[in-house]
C-alpha positions in Angstrom: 17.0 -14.1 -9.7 15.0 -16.6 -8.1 11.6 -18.3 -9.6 8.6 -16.5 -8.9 5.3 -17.9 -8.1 4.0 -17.9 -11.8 6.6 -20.4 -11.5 7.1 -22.3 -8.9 5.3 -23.7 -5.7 9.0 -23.2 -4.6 9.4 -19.6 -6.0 5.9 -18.7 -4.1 8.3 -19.8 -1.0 5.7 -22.6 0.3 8.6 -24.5 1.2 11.4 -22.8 1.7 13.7 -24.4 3.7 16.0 -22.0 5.0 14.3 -19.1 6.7 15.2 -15.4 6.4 17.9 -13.2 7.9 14.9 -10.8 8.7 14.6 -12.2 11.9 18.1 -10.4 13.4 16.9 -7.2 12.2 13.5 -7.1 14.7 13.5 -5.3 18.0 14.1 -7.8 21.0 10.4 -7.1 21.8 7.5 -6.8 19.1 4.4 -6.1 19.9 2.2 -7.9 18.0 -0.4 -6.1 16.4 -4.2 -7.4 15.9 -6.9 -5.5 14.3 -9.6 -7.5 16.8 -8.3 -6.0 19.8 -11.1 -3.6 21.0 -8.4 -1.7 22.3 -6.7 -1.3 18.7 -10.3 -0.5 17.5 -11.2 1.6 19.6 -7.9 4.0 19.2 -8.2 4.1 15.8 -12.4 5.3 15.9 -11.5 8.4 14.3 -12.2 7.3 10.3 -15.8 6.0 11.3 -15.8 9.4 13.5 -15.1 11.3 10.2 -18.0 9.1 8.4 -20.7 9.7 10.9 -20.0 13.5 11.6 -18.1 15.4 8.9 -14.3 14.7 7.7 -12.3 17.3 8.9 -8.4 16.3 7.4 -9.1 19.3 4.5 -8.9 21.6 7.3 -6.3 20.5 9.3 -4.0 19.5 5.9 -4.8 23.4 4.7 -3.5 24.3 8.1 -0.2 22.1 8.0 0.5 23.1 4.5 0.3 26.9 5.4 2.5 26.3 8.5 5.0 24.3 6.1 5.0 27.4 3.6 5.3 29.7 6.6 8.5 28.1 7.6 9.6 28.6 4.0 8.4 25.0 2.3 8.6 26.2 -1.2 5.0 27.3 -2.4 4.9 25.1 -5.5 5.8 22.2 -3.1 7.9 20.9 -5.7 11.3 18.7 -4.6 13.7 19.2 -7.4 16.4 16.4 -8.0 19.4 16.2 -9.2 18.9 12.6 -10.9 20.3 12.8 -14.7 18.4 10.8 -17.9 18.7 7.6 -16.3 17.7 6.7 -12.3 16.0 4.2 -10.4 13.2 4.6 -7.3 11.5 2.5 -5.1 8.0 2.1 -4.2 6.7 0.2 -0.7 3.3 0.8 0.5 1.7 0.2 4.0 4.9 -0.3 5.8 4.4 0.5 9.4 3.1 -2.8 11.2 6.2 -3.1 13.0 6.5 -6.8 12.8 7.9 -10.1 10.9 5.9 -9.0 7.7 7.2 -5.9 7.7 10.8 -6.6 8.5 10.6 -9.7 6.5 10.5 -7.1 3.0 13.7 -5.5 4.3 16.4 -7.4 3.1 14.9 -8.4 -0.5 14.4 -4.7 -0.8 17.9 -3.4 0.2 19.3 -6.2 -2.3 16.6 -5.5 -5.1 17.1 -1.3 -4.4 20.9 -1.2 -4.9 21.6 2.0 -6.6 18.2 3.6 -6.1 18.1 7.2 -5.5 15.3 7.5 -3.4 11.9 5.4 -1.9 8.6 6.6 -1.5 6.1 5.2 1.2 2.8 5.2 0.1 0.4 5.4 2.6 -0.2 4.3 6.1 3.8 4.3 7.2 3.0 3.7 10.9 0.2 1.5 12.2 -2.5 1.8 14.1 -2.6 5.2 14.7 0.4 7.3 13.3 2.0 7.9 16.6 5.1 9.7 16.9 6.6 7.1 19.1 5.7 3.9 16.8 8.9 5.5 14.4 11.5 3.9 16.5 10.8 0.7 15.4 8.6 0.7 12.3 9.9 3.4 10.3 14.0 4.5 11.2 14.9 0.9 12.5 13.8 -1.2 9.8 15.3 1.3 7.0 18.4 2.2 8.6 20.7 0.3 6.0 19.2 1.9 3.1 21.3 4.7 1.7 18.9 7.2 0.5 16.4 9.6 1.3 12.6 8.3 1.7 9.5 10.3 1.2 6.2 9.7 2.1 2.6 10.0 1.5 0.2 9.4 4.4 -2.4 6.9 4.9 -5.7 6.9 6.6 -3.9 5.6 9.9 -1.3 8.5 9.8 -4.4 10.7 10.1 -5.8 9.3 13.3 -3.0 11.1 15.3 -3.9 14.5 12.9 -0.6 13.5 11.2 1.8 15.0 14.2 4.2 12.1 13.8 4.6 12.2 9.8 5.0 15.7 9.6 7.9 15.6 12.7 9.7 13.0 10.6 9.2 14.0 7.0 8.7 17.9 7.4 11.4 19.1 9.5 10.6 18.3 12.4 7.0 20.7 11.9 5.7 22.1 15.6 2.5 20.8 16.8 -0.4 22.7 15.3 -2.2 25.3 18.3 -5.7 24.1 18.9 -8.6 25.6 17.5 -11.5 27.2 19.2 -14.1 24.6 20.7 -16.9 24.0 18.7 -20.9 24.9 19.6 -22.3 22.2 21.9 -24.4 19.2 20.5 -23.5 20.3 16.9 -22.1 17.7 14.4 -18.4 19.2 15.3 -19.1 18.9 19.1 -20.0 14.9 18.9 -16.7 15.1 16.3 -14.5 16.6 19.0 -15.7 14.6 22.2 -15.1 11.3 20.4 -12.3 12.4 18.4 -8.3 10.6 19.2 -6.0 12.7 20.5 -2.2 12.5 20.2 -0.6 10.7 22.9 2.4 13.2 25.1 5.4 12.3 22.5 8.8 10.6 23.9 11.3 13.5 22.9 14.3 11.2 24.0 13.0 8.0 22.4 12.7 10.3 19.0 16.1 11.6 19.2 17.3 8.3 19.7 15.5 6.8 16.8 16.5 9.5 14.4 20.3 8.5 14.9 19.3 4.8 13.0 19.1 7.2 9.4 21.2 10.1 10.4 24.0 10.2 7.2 23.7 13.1 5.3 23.0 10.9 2.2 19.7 9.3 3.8 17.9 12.6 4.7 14.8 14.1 3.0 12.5 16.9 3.6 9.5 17.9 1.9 7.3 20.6 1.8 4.5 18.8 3.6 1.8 15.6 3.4 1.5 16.1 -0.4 4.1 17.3 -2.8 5.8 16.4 -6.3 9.5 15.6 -7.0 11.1 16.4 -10.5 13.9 14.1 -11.2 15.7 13.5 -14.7 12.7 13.5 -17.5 10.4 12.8 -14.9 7.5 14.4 -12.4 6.4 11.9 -9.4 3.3 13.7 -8.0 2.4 12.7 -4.6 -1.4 13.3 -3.7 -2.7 12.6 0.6 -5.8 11.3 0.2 -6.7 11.3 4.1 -9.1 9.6 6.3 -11.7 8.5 3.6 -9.9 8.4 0.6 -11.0 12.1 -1.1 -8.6 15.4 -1.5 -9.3 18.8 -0.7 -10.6 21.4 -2.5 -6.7 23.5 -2.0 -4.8 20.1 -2.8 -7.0 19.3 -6.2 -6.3 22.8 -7.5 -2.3 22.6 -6.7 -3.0 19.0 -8.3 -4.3 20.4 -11.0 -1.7 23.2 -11.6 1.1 21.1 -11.0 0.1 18.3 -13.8 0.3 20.7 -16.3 2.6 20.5 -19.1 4.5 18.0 -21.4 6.7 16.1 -18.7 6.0 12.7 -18.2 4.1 11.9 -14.8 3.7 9.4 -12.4 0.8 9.6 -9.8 1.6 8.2 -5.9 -2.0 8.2 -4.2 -2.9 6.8 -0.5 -5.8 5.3 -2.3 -5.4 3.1 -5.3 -7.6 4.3 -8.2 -8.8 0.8 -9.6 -8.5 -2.4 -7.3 -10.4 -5.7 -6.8 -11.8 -4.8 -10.1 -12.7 -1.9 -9.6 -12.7 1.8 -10.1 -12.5 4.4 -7.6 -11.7 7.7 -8.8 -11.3 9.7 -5.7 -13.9 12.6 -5.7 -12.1 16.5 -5.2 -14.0 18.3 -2.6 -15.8 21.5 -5.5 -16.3 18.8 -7.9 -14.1 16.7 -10.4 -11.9 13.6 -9.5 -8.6 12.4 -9.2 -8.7 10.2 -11.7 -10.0 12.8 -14.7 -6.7 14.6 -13.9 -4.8 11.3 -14.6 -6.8 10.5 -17.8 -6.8 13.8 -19.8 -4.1 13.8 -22.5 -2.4 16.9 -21.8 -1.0 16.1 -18.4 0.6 12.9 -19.9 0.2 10.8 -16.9 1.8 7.1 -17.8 1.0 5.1 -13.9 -1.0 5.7 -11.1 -0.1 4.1 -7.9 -1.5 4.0 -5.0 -1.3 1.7 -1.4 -4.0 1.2 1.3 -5.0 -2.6 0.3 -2.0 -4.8 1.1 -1.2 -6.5 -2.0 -0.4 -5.6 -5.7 -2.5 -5.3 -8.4 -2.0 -3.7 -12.0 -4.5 -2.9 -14.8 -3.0 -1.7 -17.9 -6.1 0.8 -18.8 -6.8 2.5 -22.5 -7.7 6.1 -21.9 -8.2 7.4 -25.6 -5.6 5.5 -27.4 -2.7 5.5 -24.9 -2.2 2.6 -22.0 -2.3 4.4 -18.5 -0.7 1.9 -15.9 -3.1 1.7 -12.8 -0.8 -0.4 -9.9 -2.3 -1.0 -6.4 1.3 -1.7 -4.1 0.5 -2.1 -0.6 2.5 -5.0 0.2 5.1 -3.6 2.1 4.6 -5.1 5.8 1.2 -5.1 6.9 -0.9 -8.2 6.8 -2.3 -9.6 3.3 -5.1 -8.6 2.1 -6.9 -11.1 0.1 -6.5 -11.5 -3.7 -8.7 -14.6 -4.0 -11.6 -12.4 -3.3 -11.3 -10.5 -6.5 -14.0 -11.6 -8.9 -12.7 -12.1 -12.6 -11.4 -9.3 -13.8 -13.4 -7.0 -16.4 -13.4 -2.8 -15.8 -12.6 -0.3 -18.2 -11.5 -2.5 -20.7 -9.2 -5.1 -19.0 -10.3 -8.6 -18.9 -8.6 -11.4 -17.0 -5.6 -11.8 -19.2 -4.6 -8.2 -19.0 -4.9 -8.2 -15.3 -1.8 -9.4 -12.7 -2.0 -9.5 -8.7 0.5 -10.9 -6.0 0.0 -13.2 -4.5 -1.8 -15.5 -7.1 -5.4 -15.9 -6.1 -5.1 -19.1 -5.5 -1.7 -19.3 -3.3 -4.2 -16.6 -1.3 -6.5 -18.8 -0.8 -4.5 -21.6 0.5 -2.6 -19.2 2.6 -5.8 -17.7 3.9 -7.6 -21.4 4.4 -4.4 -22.2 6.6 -5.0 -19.3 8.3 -8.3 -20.0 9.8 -7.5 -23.7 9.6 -5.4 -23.3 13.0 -7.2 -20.8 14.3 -10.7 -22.4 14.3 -8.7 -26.0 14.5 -10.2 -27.0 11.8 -6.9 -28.1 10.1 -8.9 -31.3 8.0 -11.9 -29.5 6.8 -10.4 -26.1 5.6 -7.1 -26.6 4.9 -6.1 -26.3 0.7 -3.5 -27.5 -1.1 -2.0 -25.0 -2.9 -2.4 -27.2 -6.1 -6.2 -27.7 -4.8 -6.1 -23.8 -4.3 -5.3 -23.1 -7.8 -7.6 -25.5 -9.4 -10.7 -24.3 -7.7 -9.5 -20.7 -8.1 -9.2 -21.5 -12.0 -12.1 -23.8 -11.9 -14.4 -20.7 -10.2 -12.7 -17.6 -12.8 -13.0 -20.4 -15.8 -9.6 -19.2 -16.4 -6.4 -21.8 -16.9 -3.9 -21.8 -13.8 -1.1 -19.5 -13.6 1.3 -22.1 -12.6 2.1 -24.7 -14.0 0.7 -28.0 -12.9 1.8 -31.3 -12.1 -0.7 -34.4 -11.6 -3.9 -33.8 -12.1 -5.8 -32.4 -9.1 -9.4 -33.2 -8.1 -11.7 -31.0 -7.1 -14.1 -31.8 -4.4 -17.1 -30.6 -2.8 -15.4 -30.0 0.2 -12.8 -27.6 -1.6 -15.6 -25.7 -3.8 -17.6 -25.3 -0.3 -14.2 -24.0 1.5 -13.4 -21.8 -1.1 -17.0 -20.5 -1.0 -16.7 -19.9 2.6 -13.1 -17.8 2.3 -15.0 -15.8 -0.4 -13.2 -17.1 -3.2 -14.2 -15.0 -6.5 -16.3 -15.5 -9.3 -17.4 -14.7 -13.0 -18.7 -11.1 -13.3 -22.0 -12.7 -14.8 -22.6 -15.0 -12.0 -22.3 -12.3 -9.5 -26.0 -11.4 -9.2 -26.5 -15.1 -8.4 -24.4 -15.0 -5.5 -26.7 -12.9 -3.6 -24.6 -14.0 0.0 -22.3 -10.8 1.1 -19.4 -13.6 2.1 -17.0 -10.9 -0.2 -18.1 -7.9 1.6 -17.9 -10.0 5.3 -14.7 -11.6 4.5 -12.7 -8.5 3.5 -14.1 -6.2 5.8 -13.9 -8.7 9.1 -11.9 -11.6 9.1 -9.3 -10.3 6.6 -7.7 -7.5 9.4 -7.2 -10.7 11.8 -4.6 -12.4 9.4 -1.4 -11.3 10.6 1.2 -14.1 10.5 4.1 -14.5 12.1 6.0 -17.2 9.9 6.7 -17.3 6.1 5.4 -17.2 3.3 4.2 -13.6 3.7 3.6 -12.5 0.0 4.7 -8.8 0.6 5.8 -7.1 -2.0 7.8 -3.6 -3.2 8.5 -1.6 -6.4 11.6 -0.8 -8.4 10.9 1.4 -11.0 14.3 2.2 -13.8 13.4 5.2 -16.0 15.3 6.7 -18.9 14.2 9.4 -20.8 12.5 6.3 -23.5 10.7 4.4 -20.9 10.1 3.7 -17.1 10.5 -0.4 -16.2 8.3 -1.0 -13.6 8.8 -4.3 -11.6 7.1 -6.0 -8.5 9.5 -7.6 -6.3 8.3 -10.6 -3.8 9.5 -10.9 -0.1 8.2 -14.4 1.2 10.4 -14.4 4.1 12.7 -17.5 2.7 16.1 -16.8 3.0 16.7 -17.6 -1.3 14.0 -14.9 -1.7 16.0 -12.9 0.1 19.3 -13.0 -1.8 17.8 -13.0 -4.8 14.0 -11.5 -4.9 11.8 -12.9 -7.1 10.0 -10.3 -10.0 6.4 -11.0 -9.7 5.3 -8.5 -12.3 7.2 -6.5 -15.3 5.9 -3.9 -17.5 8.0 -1.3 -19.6 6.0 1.7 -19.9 7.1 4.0 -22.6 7.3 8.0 -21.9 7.8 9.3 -25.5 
């Protein structure tokens, strides 16, 4: 196993001197994918469509789920396993940008999920819009050396193709739904329908050729449609589709609700993570209730929730009534890095600072992200960091010590306080209000989407999780793209959560 970045500066793979195998696995071509592209944008309108005139996923997901059961999906939508006490899953969210980062986790993951008996996506497995045709080479190509079936829960951008392409590739190959009646003009649903994105014509050869990448008999999976729950040895993994804006249905929170009942330990997979950046977001049910007062009451004995849509990882180990509920944000599985220096210091429900982990480090975000912009606005003198510079501000700013260990002392200027302030680099919770600037808010939601790299260190990020019928060990691997991250991936995070 190699050093990990609470290690190293070598373990975080800032100098890795031997690249990755990943790049032989990537198509000849890759289309490189940037979220300031109008174009990109504009294909992928139909969440802020959703916002401004009425969500309309619970309808369509009702209608998918009653063609699924139609076809003979099992009605309790419940995959039954035949794992014994002892197995091992893996966990990778936001997979499908199609590019180095995403092909970069491939290799650290086959080595790391040896054994497994199955993977779970969660959310957003193709990017930008869930096409059918984007499968080829971001979903069957990239996984067509792992052995075992992989289920999925979608994300937002599986939605913005009305989830066609997931539910051809992980529901038997489910029929296009018939189109409903057109709705009154100049009503909310009208304005919805004229601006709405419409599946592209799908490439039935190009489909038939990509299925033949993860055609053994061993690697296949169906399920009973976009949300479902799999019972393997002494566990239930419940997997919950969250949709375009991050709620559930009114249909989905009653079956979520049936199906958590019980003594069987349970493990929550969610599109969208139920605390993150310090945070907690319980995801409303449409008829009233939440997600997250499912996971918390005793009798449904819940022990994680994990969810993916913010590409990075994150875990807070939460006391709900005497017993530690594991709350784990994993979205690190290809897509471009979201920002974990922007997290303020950590102190929600309970957890401070201490209690709290996140990959990457805060601070080897913030030198990863001021070397970002440092080449883009070439200005490679003024905001460039250090990583050691990084760290110390980060530390200085969270009055925290540094994760890694440190070597000579380093000095912090004004010109690294001012560039961390610029890249939004968090603060203490009681210094917010002071801090009156939205550079948090304008950092995440505009300049973070354009950080794509092409060359490592990547700090993506996957899941193994070992359960017995004692305990499930939960453990975060890193993929920096360095070929000695690679053959021996780095574990970022542990935690052993008991189930008895």
């Amino acid at each position: 196993m190699s050093d990990s970045s609470r290690d190293t500066v070598e373990g975080a793979g800032w100098t890795a001197v031997e690249p990755g195998s990943y790049k032989q696995l990537l198509p000849a071509r890759v289309r490189k994918l940037s979220w300031l592209d109008p174009r990109v944008l504009w294909a992928a309108r139909n969440g802020v469509v959703a916002s401004w005139f009425g969500d309309p996923t619970g309808r369509t997901r009702d209608r998918w789920v009653a063609q699924r059961t139609t076809a003979g999906a099992p009605a309790d939508k419940v995959i039954r396993r035949p794992e014994g006490d002892r197995f091992s899953f893996l966990v990778i969210g936001d997979t499908g940008a199609g590019d180095d980062s995403q092909y970069a986790v491939v290799p650290g993951l086959l080595q790391a999920g040896r054994e497994t008996s199955f993977a779970v996506i969660t959310s957003d497995v193709i990017y930008p819009v869930g096409s059918t045709d984007d499968y080829g080479t971001k979903f069957f190509r990239p996984y067509q050396d792992y052995p075992a079936p992989i289920y999925a829960i979608p994300g937002n951008h599986d939605w913005y193709e009305d989830l066609g392409g997931f539910m051809r590739v992980f529901c038997d190959d489910a029929p296009p739904l018939p189109p409903e009646p057109r709705p009154r003009p100049l009503g909310r649903a009208w304005w919805r329908a004229l601006l709405w994105h419409r599946p592209r014509p799908e490439d039935e050869q190009g489909l038939t050729e990509a299925r033949k990448l993860r055609s053994q008999p061993g690697q296949q999976a169906v399920q009973p449609g976009p949300y479902w729950a799999i019972d393997a040895g002494p566990l239930r993994i419940v997997g919950i589709d969250t949709g375009l804006l991050g709620t559930i249905d009114a249909e989905q929170g009653a079956w979520l609700r049936e199906v958590s009942r019980g003594p069987r330990p349970k493990i929550l997979l969610t599109g969208s993570p139920l605390y993150v950046d310090g945070e907690h977001h319980p995801c409303p049910i449409e008829g009233g209730g939440t997600v997250d007062d499912i996971v918390r009451d005793p009798a449904h004995r819940y022990v994680a929730a994990i969810g993916g849509d913010i590409h990075n990882y994150q875990r807070y180990p939460v006391d709900v009534d005497g017993r530690t509920v594991q709350y784990v944000v994993s979205g690190g599985g290809g897509a471009f890095m979201h920002a974990t220096h922007t997290i303020p210091r950590v102190s929600v429900a309970n957890v401070t600072e201490s209690d709290f982990r996140c990959y990457p480090l805060r601070g080897d975000s913030l030198a990863f992200y001021s070397r970002v912009y440092a080449r883009r606005l070439r200005l490679r003198r003024f905001l460039t960091l250090s990583e050691a510079e990084a760290m110390a501000v980060v530390a200085e700013r969270l009055g925290v010590p540094s994760v890694r260990p440190r070597g000579a002392p380093v000095r912090v200027t004004r010109r690294v306080r001012l560039v961390a302030s610029l890249l939004g680099a968090g603060r203490r919770p009681e210094r917010r209000a002071r801090f009156r600037l939205p550079v948090r808010e304008l950092y995440t939601q505009l300049f973070s989407p354009s950080s794509a790299t092409y060359s490592p260190p990547f700090f993506k990020s996957f899941l193994r999780l070992d359960v017995t019928g004692e305990a499930v060990r939960l453990r975060c691997f890193a993929a920096t793209g360095g070929r000695a991250q690679e053959i021996a991936p780095p574990v970022e995070d542990e935690v052993t959560i008991p189930l008895t």
